[in-house]
C-alpha positions in Angstrom: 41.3 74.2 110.8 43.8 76.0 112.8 45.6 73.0 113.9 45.6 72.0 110.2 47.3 74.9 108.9 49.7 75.7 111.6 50.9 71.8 110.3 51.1 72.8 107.0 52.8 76.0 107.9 55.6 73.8 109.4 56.0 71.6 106.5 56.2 74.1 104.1 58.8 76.3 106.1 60.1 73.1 106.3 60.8 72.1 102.6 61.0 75.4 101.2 63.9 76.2 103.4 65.4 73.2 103.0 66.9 75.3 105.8 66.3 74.7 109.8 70.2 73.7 109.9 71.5 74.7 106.7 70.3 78.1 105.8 70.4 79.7 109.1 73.7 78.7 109.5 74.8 79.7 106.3 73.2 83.3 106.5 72.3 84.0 110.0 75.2 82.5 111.5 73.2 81.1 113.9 75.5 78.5 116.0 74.3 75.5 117.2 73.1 73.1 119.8 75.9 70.4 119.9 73.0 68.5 119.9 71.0 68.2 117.4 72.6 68.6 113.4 70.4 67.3 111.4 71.3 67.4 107.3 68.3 68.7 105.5 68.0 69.1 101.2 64.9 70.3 99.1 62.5 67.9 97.6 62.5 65.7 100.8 59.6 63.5 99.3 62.0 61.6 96.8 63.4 60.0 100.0 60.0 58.3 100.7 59.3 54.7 100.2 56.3 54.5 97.5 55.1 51.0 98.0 53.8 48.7 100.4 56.4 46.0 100.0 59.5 47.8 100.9 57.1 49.8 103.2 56.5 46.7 105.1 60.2 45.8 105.2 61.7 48.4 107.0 62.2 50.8 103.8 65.0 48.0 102.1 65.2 47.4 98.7 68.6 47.9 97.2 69.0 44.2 96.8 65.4 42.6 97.2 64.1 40.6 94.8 63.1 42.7 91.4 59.4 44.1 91.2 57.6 46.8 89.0 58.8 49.5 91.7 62.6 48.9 91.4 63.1 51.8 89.9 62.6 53.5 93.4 64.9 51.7 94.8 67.3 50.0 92.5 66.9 50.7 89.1 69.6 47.7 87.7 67.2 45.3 89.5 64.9 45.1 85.9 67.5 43.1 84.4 66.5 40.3 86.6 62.8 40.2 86.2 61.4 37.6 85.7 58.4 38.9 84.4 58.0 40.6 80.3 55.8 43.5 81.6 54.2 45.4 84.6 52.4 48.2 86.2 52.4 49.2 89.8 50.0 52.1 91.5 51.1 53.0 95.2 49.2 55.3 97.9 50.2 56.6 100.8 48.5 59.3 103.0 51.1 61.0 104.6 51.7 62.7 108.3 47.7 61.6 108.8 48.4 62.3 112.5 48.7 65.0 111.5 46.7 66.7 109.0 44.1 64.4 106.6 44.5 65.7 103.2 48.5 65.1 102.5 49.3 62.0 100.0 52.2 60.4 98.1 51.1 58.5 94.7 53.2 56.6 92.7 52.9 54.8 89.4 55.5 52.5 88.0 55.6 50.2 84.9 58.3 47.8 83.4 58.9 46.5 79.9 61.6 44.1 79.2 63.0 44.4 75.6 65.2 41.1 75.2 66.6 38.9 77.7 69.3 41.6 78.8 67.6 44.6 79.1 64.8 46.4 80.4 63.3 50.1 80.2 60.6 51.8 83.0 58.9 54.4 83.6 57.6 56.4 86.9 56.0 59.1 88.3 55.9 60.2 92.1 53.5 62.5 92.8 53.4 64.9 96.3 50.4 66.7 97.3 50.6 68.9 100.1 46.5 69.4 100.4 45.5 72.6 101.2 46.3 76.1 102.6 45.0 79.3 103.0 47.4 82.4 102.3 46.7 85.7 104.1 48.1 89.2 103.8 49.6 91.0 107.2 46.3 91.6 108.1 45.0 88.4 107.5 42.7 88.9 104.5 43.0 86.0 102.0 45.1 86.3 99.5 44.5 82.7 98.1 44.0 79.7 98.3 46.5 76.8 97.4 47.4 73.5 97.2 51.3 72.9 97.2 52.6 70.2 95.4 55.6 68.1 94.3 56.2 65.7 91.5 59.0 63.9 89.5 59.0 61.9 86.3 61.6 58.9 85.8 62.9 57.0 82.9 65.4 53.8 83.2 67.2 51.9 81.5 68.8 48.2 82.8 71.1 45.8 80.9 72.6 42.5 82.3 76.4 42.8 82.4 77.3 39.5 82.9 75.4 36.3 84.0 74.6 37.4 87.8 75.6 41.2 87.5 73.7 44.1 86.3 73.7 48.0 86.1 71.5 50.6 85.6 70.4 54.4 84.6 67.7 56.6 85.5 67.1 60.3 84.7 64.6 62.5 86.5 62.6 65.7 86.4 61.6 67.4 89.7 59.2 70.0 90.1 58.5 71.2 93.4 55.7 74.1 93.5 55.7 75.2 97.1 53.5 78.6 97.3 51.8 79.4 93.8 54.1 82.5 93.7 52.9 83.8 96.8 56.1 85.1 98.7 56.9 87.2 102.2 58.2 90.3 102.9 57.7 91.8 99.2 59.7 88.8 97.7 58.8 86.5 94.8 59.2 83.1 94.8 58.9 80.9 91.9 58.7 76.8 91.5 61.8 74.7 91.5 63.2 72.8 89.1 65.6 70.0 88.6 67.2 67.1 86.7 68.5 64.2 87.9 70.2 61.1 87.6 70.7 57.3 89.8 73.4 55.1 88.9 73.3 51.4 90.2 74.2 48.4 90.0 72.5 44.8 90.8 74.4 41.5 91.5 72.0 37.9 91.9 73.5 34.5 92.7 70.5 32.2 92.4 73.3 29.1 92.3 74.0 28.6 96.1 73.0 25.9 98.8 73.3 25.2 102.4 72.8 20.7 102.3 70.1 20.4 100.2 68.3 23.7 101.0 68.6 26.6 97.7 69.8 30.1 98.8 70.2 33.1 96.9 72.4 36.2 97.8 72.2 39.7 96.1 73.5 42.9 96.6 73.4 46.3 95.5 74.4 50.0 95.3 72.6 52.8 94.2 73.5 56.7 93.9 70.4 58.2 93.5 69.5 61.9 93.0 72.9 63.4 91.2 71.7 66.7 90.2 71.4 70.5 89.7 70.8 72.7 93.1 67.2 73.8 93.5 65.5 76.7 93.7 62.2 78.8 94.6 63.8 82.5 94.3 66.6 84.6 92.9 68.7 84.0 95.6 69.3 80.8 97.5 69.5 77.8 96.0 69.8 74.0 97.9 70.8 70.8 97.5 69.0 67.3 96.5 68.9 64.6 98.7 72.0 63.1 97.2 72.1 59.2 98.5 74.5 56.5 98.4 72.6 53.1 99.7 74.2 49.9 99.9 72.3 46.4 100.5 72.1 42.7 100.3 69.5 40.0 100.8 69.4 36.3 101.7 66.6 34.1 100.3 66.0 30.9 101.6 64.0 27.9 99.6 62.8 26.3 102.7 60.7 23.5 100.0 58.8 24.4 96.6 56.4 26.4 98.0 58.0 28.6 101.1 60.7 31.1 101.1 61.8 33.3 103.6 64.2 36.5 102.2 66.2 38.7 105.4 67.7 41.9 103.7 69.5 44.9 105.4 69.8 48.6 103.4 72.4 51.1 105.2 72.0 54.6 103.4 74.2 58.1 103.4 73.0 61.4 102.6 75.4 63.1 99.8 74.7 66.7 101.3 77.2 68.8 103.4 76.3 68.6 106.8 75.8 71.6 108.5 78.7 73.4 110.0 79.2 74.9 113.8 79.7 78.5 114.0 81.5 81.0 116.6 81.5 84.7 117.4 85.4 86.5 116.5 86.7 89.1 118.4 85.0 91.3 115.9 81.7 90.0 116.1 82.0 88.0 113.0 80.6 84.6 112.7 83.3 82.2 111.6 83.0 78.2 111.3 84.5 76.9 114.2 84.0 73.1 113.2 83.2 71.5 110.2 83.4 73.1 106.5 81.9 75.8 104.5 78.4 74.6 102.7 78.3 77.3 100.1 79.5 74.3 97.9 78.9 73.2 94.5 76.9 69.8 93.7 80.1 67.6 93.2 82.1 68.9 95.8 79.3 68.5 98.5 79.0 64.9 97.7 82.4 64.3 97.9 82.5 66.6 101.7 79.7 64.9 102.7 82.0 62.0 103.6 84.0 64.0 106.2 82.2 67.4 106.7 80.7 66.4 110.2 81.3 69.0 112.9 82.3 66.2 115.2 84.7 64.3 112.7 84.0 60.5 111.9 81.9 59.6 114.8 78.8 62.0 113.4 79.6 60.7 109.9 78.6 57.2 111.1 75.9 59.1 113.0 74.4 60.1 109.7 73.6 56.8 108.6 70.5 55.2 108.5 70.2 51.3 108.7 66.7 48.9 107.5 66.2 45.9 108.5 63.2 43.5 106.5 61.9 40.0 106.0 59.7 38.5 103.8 58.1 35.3 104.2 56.7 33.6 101.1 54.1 30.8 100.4 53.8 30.0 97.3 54.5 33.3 95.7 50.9 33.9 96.3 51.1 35.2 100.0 53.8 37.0 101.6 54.0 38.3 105.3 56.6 40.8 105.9 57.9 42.9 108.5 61.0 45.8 109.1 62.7 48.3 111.0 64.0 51.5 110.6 66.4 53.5 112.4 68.3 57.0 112.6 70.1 58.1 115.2 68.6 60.8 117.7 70.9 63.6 116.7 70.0 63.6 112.7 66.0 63.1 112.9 65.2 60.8 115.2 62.7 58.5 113.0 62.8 54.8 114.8 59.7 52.7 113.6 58.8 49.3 112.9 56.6 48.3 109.9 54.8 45.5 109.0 52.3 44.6 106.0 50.6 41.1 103.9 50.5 40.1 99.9 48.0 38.9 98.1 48.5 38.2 94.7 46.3 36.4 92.1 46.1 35.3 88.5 46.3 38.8 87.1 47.3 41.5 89.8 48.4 41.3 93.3 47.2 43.6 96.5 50.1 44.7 99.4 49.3 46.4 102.4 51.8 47.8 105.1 51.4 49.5 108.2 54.0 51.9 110.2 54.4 51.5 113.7 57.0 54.3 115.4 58.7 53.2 118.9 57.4 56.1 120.5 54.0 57.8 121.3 53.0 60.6 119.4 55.0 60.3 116.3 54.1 62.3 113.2 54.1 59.0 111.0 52.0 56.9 113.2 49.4 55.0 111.4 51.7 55.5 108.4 49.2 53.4 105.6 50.3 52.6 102.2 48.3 50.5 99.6 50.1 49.1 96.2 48.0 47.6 93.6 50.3 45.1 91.0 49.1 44.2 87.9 50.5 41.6 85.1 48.6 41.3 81.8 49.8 38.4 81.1 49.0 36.2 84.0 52.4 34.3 83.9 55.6 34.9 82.8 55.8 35.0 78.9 59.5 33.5 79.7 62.1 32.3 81.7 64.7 35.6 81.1 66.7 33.9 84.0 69.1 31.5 83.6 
């Protein structure tokens, strides 16, 4: 019990902060490392891969072939869907190394309205399991479960005859401690709307001999929003994210396929800047900029804010890796990789997962595997159960 809520302790400092880098820079001055600068934003869960595909593929999906969770990942991907409707409900039990009670759910559902354009719906829902609050004498004060959630609505229309774009808006609601506060403070739960704005592009025309190929590519800026906050007097950033991918699909005959796709992402959020002692004791940045920034401007810093100019900028970028092998678009093996560089978080893992699907639903499965010992997401698990009414497409959308 101790071990579990000295955990929880850490992730809720953690998220309610937003902070280790940002916050203590911006109002303790505190200078740092040189080697470690790792960006951090509020609502960190958005930034999670739901399901158990892209989960098996390295977290890529800006550009993988459309499914009922594109909205997570690409929301202009609907317009290419083949099928007329579909629902998708994702699990994944989070940090279990951890502690055993923390989980991200997720429900997503399509519905195309003509052959251009598609509308869906999700929700993404955190829990943070449970704590115990105690007083400075540690009587209980409460007991409470933290959790996080956000609602999404999209909208996707073909622009032309291989391009798409798309719209989502979202509601965040991030409800850390019940109220409960420190040091005679009040906190409160955060609130926020936001926006993604993507675009999709598909060419399902291409060969290599007599072998079919498909390339597709996309870019998504997810996450445009308000600041959030838990009291009267800070207030942080969303994790802002540009992502950029493409994928190769390969018809090897009529019933195997093999897809290789690649996602590189960039947080929108001002990096945190290094600070130095004046001659009169006043902390003063000594590289990098000022974060105390509004929305817009911190995207548009975020591109050359880094401390150490444009070689942490490229630092700050994560790169997946994922492939997909398909027979008979009833059983899929997949496999990825992630990786971020040591001095921004440090998460290297490989994943791999199956597919199952049948007449009306299909099963996907994915495991996480992290290159070192120890890691906080080992044994990372995530189920996603598919289901189509129908059974078969009601029609050919695609040209």
């Amino acid at each position: 019990m101790i071990r579990k809520e000295f955990f929880i302790i850490l992730i809720l400092i953690s998220l309610l902060n937003n902070n280790f880098s940002y916050s203590q820079l911006k109002f303790n001055k505190v200078e740092l490392s040189g080697q470690q600068n790792v960006i951090s934003s509020a609502v960190p869960f958005l930034m999670i891969a739901p399901d158990s595909r892209s989960g098996a593929m390295g977290d890529v999906g800006a550009a993988t072939k459309p499914d009922a969770n594109s909205l997570h990942w690409n929301p202009a991907k609907y317009a290419f869907i083949k099928r007329d409707f579909g629902v998708s409900i994702s699990y994944t039990p989070w940090l279990k190394a951890l502690v055993d009670d923390i989980g991200l759910s997720y429900l997503s559902l399509y519905k195309r309205i003509d052959d251009k354009q598609t509308f869906a719906l999700s929700l993404l829902y955190f829990s943070l399991g449970s704590i115990t609050f105690t007083d400075i004498n540690g009587s209980t004060l409460r007991d409470y479960e933290p959790k996080e959630l956000s609602v999404d609505l999209a909208y996707a229309r073909k622009l032309g005859e291989r391009i798409s774009g798309g719209l989502a808006g979202r509601y965040i609601y991030s409800n850390l401690t019940g109220g409960i506060g420190s040091s005679g403070s009040d906190t409160k739960p955060g609130n926020a709307i936001a926006m993604d704005v993507s675009t999709y592009y598909e060419n399902s025309d291409l060969s290599i001999g007599k072998t079919d190929l498909t390339w597709a590519w996309g870019v998504v800026i997810s996450n445009i929003g308000n600041k959030i906050s838990y009291s009267e007097e800070e207030s942080s950033f969303l994790p802002a994210n540009l992502r950029l991918g493409t994928a190769f699909t390969v018809d090897i005959d009529e019933f195997n396929s093999i897809s290789i796709a690649t996602d590189i992402n960039k947080l929108l959020v001002p990096t945190p800047a290094k600070y130095e002692e004046d001659e009169d004791g006043v902390f003063i940045i000594e590289e990098g900029k000022d974060n105390d920034v509004s929305v817009v401007s911190g995207m548009m810093n975020s591109f050359n804010d880094a401390p150490d100019g444009m070689s942490e900028e490229f630092r700050e970028l994560t790169y997946s890796f994922g492939l997909e092998y398909l027979y008979n678009e009833q059983f899929a093996i997949r496999g990825g990789y992630f990786h971020e560089d040591a001095t921004k978080g440090n998460r290297k893992y490989y994943t791999m997962g199956v597919g199952i699907k049948l007449s009306v639903f299909s099963l996907d499965f994915s495991y996480l595997v992290p290159t070192e010992a120890h890691n906080p997401l080992e044994n990372t698990l995530r189920f996603s159960l598919n289901f189509n009414f129908e059974g078969f497409p009601k029609q050919e959308f695609l040209e």
